[in-house]
N, C-alpha and C positions, 0 to 999 in steps of 0.2 A: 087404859089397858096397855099393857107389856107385853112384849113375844118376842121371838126370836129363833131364829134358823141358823145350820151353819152350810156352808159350800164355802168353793175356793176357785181362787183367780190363776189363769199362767202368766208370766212374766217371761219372756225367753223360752226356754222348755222347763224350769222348773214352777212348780206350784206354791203355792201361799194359803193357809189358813184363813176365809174372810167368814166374817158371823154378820149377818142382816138382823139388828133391830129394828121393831116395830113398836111405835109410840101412836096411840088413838086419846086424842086427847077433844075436850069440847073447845068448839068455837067455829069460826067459819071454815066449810071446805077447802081443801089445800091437801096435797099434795109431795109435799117436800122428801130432797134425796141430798145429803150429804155425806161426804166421803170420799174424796176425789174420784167420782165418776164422769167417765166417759159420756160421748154422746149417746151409744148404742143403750149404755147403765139409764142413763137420765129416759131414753124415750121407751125404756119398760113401763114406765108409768103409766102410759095410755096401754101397751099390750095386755099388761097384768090387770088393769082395770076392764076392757073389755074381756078376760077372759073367763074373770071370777062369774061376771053377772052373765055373761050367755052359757055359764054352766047351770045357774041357778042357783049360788051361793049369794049371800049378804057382802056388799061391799060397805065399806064404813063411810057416812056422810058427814063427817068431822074432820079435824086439823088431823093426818096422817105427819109425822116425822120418820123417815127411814134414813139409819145409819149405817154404814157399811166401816166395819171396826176391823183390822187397825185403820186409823183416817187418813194416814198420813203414805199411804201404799195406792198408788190407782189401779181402780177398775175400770177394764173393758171386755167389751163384747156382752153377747144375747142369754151366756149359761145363767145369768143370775134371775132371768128372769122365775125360774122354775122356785127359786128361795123364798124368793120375796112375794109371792103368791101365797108360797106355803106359810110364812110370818103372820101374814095379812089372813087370814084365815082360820089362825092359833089367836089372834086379837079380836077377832069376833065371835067365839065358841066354837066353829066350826071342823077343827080338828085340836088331837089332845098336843099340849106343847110337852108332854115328856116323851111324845113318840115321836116328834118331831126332832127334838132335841140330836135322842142320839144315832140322827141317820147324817150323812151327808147328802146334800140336793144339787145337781147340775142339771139345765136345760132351758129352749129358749120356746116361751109359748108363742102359741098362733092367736089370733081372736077369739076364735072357737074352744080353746083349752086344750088343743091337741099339742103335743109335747114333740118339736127338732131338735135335732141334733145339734150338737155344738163344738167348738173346738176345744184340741186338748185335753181329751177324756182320759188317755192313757196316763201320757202325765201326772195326770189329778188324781188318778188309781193311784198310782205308785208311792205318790208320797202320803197320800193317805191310810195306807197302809200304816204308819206309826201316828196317827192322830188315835183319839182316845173317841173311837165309832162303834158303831154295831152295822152297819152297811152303807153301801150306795146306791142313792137311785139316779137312776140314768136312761135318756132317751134310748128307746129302744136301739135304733139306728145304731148308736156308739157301746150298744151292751157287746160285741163281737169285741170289740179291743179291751176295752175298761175290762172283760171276763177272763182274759189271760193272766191279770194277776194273782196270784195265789194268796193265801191268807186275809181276803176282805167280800163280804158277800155283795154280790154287784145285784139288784133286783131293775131289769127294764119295763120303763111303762111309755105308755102311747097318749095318755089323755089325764087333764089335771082331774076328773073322776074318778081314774082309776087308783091317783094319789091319795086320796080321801076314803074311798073305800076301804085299799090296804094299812093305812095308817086306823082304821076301824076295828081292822080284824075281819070284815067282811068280804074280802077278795084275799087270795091266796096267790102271788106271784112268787115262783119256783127262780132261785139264784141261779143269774149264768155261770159257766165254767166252761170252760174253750183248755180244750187239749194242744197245748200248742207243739207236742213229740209227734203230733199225729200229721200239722200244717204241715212241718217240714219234709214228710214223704210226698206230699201233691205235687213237687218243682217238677217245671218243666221247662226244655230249653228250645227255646224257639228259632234262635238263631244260632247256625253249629259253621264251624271252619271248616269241615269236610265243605262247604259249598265254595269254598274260595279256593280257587285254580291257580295257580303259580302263588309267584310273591313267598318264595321260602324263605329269604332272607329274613322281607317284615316279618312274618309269623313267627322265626324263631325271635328277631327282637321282642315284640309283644308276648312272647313265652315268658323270656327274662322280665321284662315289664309287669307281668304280673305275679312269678318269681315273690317279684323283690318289691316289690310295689313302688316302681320306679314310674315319673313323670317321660314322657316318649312326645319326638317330635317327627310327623311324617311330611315328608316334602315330595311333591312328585306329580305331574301333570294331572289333566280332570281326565276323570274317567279311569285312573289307574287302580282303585279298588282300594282307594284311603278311608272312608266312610265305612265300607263295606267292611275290612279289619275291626275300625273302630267298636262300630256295630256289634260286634261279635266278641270282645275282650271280655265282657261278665261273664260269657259261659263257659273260661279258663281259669276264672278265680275262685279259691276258693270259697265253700257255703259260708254264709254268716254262720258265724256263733249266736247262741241264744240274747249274750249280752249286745251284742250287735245289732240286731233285728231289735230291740226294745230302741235302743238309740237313736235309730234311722228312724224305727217307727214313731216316737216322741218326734219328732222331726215335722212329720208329715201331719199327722195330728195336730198338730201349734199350726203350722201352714193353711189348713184346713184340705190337705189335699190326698186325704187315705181313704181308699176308695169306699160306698158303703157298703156297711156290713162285711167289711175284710177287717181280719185282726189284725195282722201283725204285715209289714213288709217283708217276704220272705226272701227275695230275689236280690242281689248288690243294685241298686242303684245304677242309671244312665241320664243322666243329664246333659242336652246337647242343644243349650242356649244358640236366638242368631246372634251375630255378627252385632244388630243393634241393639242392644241389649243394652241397659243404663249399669250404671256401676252400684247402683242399690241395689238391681234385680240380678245382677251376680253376685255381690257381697253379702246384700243383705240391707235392712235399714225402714226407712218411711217414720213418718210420726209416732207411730204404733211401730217399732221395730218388729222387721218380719222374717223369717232365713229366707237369703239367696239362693241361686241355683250351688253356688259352692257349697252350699249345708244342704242342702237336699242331695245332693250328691254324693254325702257322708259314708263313708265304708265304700264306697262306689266308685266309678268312672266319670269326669265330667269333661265330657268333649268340645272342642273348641275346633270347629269348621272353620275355613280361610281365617285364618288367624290372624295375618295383619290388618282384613279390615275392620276388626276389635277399633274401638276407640283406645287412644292410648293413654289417659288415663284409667279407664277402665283395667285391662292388662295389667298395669304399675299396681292397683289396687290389690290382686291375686296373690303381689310378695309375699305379703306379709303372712294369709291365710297359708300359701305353702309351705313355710317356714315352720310354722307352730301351729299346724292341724286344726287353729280355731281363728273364730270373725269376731270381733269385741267393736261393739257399736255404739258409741257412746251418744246421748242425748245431756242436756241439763240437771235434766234430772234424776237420771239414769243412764246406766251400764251395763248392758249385758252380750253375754258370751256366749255364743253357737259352735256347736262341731261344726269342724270344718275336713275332718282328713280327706282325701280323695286323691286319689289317680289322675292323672290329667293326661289328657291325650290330648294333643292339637294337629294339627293337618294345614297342609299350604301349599298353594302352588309355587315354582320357581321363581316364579316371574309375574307381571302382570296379566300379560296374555296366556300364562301358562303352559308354555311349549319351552322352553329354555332348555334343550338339553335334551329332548325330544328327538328320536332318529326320525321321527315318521311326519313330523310338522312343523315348520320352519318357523324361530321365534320372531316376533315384529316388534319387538321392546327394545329400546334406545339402553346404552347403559346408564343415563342417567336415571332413566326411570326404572330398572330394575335395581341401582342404587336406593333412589328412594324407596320405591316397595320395601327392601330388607332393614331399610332403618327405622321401620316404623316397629320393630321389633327391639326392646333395650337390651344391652349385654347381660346387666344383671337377670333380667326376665327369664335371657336363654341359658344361664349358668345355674337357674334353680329347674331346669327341664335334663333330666340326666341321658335320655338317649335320644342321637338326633339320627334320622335313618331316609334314606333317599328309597322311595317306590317309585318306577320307572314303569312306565307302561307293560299290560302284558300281552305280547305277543301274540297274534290270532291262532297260530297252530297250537299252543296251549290251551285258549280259549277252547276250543274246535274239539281236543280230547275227551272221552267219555270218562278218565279215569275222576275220581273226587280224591279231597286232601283228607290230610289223620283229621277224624272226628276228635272233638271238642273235649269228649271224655276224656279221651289217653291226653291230653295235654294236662286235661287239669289235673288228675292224677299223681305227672310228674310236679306240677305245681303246687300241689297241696302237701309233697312229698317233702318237696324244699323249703317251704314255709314251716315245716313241724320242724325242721332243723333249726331254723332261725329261731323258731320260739323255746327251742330246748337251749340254744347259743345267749337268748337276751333273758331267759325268766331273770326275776327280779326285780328287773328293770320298766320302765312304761314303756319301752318301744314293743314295736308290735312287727317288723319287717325291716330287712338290710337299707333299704334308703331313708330312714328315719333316723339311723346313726351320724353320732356328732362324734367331732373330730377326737372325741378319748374312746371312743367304742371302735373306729376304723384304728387307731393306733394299737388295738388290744387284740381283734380280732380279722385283722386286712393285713398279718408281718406280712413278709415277702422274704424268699432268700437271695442272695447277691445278685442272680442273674436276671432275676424277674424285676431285680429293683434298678440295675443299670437297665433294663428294655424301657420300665416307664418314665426312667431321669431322661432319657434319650429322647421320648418320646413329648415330653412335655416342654423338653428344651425347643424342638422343633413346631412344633405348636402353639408354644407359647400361651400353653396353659395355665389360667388362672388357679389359685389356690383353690378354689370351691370346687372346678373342674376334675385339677387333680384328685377331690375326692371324692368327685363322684366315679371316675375312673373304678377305685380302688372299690366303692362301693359295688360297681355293676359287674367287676371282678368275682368278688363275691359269692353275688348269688349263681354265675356261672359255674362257680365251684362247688355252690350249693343243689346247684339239680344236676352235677355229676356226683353227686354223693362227696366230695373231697374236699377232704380236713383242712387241706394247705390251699392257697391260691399259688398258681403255676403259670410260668409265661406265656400258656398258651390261652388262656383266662384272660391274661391282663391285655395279651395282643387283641385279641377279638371284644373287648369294651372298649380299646381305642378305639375302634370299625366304627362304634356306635358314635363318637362323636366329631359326626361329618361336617357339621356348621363350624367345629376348630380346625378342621384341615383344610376348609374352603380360607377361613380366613387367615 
């Protein structure tokens, strides 16, 4: 006896085609799974086995062979469980193999027959979508995201019962469909800047910051309301787009971490790893490559609290992702590539004791050791962070005011405002925001006239500004010129981006 099912595996965030054959052939009991499966793939064998017979279907008491085709592509994880049940099932009369045929199957059973959720459901929508299907069935659980895709019928079930019945004709289950024009009215913003009391400077930096989608570095004793900015920089950027939220969402989905029964990730992204943190669980990586906190962080903010006590190679790790928006994690046998764009915001105190500079608390750190502290930071590291900004304690008679700051809204507003400039400025092109430009997009779009351009020769003579530097200058220019509405960058632009980069003046 022959049968066969199809589902599909993720790899990274995209999907793959896999078809489960099932061979019953006579001779002694056995069992067999080929196909480069995993451990999870391999110990479906017992799950699917206890799941058929306490539903009170026939399992077969002969040589079982089960292939998982292409052979040469590994499978992991629990979704195949739901396939290979259903194979197993079409080999013993139990259900018809031409209804089986043209559904797609994901899910991982229980003992009982009861059908979880799995990872990677969206994904598996999406590119199924152009597979040659008539539906999907999918744990109930994951029907909220898999029902966002348009053009492919997603039917959820709860129990391999109810897989038999439907494939009967006997049970009627109505196809999800998730309005996702309708998710995107529910946002709401939980954390707003009107609570943050002074600190106008940082706010206006973290304006431009998210502006421009520029990396930001905060320095400035504990307690000065560094975290507490941080905190609050999602509710100035602006909304995902549609294709954004699928990206982030595929993201989270692979990771297995979208919460149940939500479809989509509607909100940007805040990622704010500790300090010890391995360099896989920010990068990304493991046996099973998995995204880091950098790909989760995707379209988002990923915040980095006391930032020199990062391990340092970890840090040196981040180059690269910030550079080219994506983490490529190579195994032996495999390569794969994760989004990676993100915002980066880090935070640090002066010094080690963190008073450095402090009117109100006297520092107790040696220079040598505040020496050390700052070297644990590489130059290249702080040349890929474009704005570096001192927050200084704030004041208790500030504290003490009843008045609040601009809510969240009017900021983003003018943010969203200057971002539609930028996208009207790069269409075309893949960038997507002024710090994403490479040095022929600031030569095209960063002139300068004579006087603006001797203030930043001047400027960088004395600084001793790196090449990279200079352009971020020019870059965080820019977008200051971009949320005054102005066409030209002007020396009052370029002077106030030098402001921003206070770790080149110290040194």
């Amino acid at each position: 006896m022959l049968a066969f099912a199809r589902t599909a595996v993720v790899i990274g965030i995209q999907a793959f085609p896999v078809t489960v054959e099932i061979d019953v052939s006579p001779g002694l009991p056995a069992f067999n799974i080929v196909g480069l499966p995993e451990a999870a793939v391999r110990e479906s064998r017992e799950r699917v086995k206890a799941a058929i017979k306490n539903c009170g279907y026939p399992f077969p008491t002969q040589r079982i062979t089960l292939n998982l085709a292409p052979a040469d592509l590994k499978k992991e994880g629990a979704g195949l469980d739901l396939p290979i049940a259903a194979a197993i099932l079409c080999a013993v009369g139990v259900l018809p193999q031409e209804e089986v045929e043209r559904l797609l199957l994901i899910g991982e059973l229980s003992l009982d027959g009861s059908v979880k959720p799995t990872r990677g459901a969206l994904p598996i929508t999406l590119a199924a979508r152009q597979w040659d299907i008539d539906g999907l069935l999918t744990p109930t659980e994951n029907a909220a995201e898999a029902g966002v895709v348009k053009g492919l019928k997603v039917y959820p079930i709860k129990h391999l019962s109810e897989l038999v019945e439907f494939l009967h004709k006997r049970l009627t289950i109505a196809p999800v469909a998730v309005e996702w024009q309708e998710l995107f009215t529910r946002q709401e913003v939980t954390e707003d800047f009107e609570d943050v009391v002074g600190q106008e400077q940082a706010k206006r930096a973290l304006e431009i910051t998210a502006a421009g989608g520029h990396n930001v570095l905060m320095t400035g004793p504990p307690g000065s309301g560094k975290t507490m900015l941080a905190r609050r920089l999602p509710s100035i950027l602006p909304p995902l787009t549609f294709e954004e939220t699928l990206e982030t969402t595929c993201i989270y989905s692979v990771a297995g971490l979208l919460p149940q029964n939500q479809s989509l990730i509607l909100q940007r992204p805040f990622c704010a790893p500790h300090h010890t943190i391995s360099e896989a669980g920010l990068i990304g990586g493991g046996s099973i490559p998995r995204p880091g906190q950098v790909s989760l962080a995707h379209n988002g903010v990923l915040f980095l609290d006391e930032l020199p006590e990062f391990k340092k190679d970890t840090l040196e790790a981040l180059r690269q992702p910030l550079e080219d928006g994506q983490v490529t994690v190579s195994r032996a046998t495999v390569s794969i590539t994760f989004p990676a764009r993100v915002m980066l915001v880090c935070a640090q105190n002066p010094c080690p004791c963190g008073h450095l500079g402090d009117t109100r608390h006297a520092c107790t750190c040696q220079p040598q050791q505040i020496s050390r502290y700052r070297s644990r930071l590489s130059g290249p590291l702080l040349d890929r962070i474009d704005i570096h900004i001192e927050v200084p304690a704030v004041p208790y008679q500030e504290l003490s005011q009843s008045r609040r700051g601009e809510p969240s809204a009017q900021i983003r507003d003018r943010v969203t405002e200057a971002r539609r400039l930028q996208a009207q400025r790069l269409a075309g092109t893949h960038l997507h925001c002024n710090a994403q430009m490479s040095a022929r997009e600031i030569r095209k779009y960063c002139t300068l006239d004579k006087t603006s351009q001797a203030f930043l020769e001047n400027a960088a003579s004395k600084l001793g500004l790196s090449a990279r530097a200079y352009h971020k200058i020019l870059k965080i220019a820019r977008t200051i010129a971009d949320l005054e509405a102005s066409e030209r960058i002007q020396t009052k632009h370029i002077a106030e981006a030098v402001q921003y980069r206070s770790w080149d003046r110290r040194l």
